[in-house]
MARZA-601653 format. One record per residue (C-alpha): x, y, z; residue number from 1. Coordinates in steps of 0.1 Angstrom, whole numbers, always signed. Layout:
REM residues N
+-------+-------+-------+-----+
|    xx |    yy |    zz | num |
+-------+-------+-------+-----+
|     X |     Y |     Z | NUM |
...
+-------+-------+-------+-----+
END
This chain:
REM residues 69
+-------+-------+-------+-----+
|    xx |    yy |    zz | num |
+-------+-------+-------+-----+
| +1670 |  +978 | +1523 |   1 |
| +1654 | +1013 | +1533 |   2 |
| +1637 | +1036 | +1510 |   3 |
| +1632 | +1073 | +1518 |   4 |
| +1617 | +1105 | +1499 |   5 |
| +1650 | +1124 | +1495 |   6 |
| +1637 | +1156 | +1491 |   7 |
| +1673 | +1170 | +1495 |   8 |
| +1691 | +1148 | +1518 |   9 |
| +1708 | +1129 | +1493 |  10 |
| +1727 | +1167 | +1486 |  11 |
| +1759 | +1159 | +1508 |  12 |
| +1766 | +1127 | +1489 |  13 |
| +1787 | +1119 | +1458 |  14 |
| +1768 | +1103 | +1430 |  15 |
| +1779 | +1084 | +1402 |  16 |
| +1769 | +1065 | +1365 |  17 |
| +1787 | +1039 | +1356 |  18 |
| +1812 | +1042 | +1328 |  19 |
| +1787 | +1015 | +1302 |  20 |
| +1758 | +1041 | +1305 |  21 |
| +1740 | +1048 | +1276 |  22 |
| +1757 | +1080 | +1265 |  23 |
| +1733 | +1087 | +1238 |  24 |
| +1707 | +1096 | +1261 |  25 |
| +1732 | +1099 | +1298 |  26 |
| +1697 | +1108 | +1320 |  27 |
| +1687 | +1071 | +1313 |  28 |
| +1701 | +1053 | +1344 |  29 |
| +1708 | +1045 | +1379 |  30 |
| +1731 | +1064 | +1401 |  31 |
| +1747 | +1053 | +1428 |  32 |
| +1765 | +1070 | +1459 |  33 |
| +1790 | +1050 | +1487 |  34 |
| +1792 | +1054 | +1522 |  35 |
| +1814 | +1027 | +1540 |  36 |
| +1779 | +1015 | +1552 |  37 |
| +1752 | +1022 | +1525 |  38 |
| +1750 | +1023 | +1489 |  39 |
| +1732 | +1048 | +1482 |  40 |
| +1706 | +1041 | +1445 |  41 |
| +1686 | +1071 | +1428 |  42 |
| +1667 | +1073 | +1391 |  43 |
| +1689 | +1099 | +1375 |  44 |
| +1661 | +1117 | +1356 |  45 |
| +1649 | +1118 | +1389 |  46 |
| +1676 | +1131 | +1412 |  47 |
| +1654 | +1149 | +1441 |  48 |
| +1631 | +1121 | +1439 |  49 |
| +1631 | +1088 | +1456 |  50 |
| +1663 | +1064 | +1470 |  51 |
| +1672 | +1034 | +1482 |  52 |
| +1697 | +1021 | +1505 |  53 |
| +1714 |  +986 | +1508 |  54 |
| +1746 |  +974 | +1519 |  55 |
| +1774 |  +973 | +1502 |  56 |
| +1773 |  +931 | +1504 |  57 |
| +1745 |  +936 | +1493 |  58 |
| +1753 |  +957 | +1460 |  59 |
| +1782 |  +935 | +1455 |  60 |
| +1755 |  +901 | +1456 |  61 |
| +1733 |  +926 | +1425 |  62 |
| +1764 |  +936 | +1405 |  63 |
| +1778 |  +900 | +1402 |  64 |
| +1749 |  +889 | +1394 |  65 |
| +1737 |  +915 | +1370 |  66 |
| +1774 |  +911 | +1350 |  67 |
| +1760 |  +875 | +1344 |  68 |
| +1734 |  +887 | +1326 |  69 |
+-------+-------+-------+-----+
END
């Protein structure tokens, strides 16, 4: 995993929500953005703030496991 201060480098990427957000309040979550060697994972009522990195076996290991849940 790496974490980094974006402070604007996470700009060139294409971040998403998934579809079983919370609509009611759609700043509440996680977004995520796919490289084909990094996912990419941000606070959304934090965009410029802080992200993550892992990859993508890695995201795949969390979101099987989370759906479990």
């Amino acid at each position: 995993m790496t974490r980094k201060a974006s402070a604007g480098d996470g700009s060139e990427l294409t971040w998403f929500k998934s579809s079983y957000s919370d609509t009611s309040n759609g700043h509440d979550c996680v977004e995520v953005a796919t490289t084909p060697h990094t996912v990419h994972i941000r606070d959304s009522k934090n965009a410029p703030g802080p992200l993550f990195t892992v990859a993508p076996g890695a995201w795949n290991d969390f979101v099987t496991y989370a759906a479990k849940l």
